[in-house]
N, C-alpha and C positions, 0 to 999 in steps of 0.2 A: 328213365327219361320222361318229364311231362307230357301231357298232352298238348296237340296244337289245337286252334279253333278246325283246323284243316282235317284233322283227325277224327275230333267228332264229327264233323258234318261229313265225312265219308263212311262211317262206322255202319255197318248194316246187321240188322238183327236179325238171325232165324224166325220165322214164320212158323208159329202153332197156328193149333186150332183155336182153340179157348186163347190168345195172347191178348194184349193191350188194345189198344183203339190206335191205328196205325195214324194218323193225322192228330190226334193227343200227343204221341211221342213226338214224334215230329215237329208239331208245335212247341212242345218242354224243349226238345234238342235245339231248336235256333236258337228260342230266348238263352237254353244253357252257349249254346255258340256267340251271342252276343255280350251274354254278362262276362263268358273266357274271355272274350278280345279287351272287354271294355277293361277289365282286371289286368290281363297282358300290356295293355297301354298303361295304365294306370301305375303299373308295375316299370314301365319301360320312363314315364315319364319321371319318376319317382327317384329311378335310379339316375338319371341326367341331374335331379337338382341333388341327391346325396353327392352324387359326384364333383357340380361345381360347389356347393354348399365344402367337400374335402378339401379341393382346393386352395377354394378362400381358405378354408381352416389352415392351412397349409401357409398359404401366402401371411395370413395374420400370427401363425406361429412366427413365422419367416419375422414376422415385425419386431412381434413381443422377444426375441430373440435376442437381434438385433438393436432394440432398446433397453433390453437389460444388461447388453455389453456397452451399450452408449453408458448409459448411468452409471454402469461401472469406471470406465474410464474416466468419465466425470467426476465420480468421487475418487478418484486416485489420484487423478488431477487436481483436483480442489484440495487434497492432501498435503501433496506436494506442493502447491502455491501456497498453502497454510505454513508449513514447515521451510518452504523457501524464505518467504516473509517472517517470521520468526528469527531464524537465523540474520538474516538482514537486517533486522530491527534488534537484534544483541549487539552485531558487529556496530550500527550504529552508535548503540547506547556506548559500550567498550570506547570508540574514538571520540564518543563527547566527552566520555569521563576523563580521556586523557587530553584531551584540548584544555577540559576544564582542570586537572591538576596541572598541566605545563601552566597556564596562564596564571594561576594563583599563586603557585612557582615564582615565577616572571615581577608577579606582583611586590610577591616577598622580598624577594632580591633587589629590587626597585626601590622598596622602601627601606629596606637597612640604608642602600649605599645613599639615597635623600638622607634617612636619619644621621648617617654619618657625614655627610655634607654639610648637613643643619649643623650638627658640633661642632668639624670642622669651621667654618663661616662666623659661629659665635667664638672660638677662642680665637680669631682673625681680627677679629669686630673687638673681643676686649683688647689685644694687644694693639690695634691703631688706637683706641680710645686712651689707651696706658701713652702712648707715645704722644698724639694729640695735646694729651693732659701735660705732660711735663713740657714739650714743646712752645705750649700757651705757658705754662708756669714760668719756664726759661724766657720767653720773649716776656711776658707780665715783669719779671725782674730786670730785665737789659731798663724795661721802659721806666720803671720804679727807682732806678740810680740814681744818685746824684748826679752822676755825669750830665746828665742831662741839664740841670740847673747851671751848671758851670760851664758848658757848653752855651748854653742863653747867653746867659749875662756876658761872656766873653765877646759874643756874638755882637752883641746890642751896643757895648761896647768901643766896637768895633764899627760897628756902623755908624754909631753917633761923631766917632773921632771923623770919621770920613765928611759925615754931612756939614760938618763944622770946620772943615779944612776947605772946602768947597765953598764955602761961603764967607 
């Protein structure tokens, strides 16, 4: 067990004859009693700041800890949001692609049944023009008959007898 300041300054020395200069020792033993205390403080003080100085260390472990499971999570998180949005932006792409083949699809089919409309329309269009033509050809002839002259004259004829009977 150490010594206390209490220790030395009660410590008593046998008495020779020839011994030391008794107020010499005495004097050594305070200053030794004062540098023990001031050591013992110094020592007492010392361990208070190791102690909160643990602490803290302790408490900043406690952080550093703490913030390494943060940034973990964060990156597993940011992982996951990564690979979320990934997925999301295929499944995306996947439903334009198919928007985009139905509509050109859509398209196709559109345009056949126009292009076969258009045919349709033009052999509709030659057969009234075929009908048209001989319709006009058929009335160009009723109109191009003789009948028609001898229908006049019969006419005129006729009228003349009239105006001339009349008067």
């Amino acid at each position: 067990m150490p010594l206390t300041p209490l220790d030395i300054h009660n410590k008593e020395f046998t008495k020779s004859w020839r011994g030391y200069d008794e107020d010499e020792v005495n004097e050594f033993l305070d200053q030794v009693i004062k540098d023990y205390e001031m050591v013992i403080r110094d020592k007492k003080d010392l361990q208070e700041k190791l102690n909160q100085l643990e602490e803290k260390l302790g408490h900043f472990t406690n952080i550093e800890e703490t913030l390494n499971k943060s940034i973990l999570v964060a990156q597993e998180t940011a992982e996951e949001v990564k690979n979320s949005a990934t997925k999301e932006s295929k499944l995306i792409i996947k439903e334009a692609e198919k928007n985009a083949d139905r509509i050109i699809n859509e398209a196709l089919s559109k345009s056949r049944r126009i292009s076969i409309e258009v045919e349709e329309l033009k052999k509709q269009a030659k057969v009234f023009r075929t009908r048209l033509k001989m319709l006009v050809e058929a009335q160009l002839e009723i109109v191009q008959t003789d009948d028609w002259d001898k229908l006049f004259s019969e006419e005129m004829s006729e009228e003349l007898e009239l105006v001339e009977n009349k008067s």
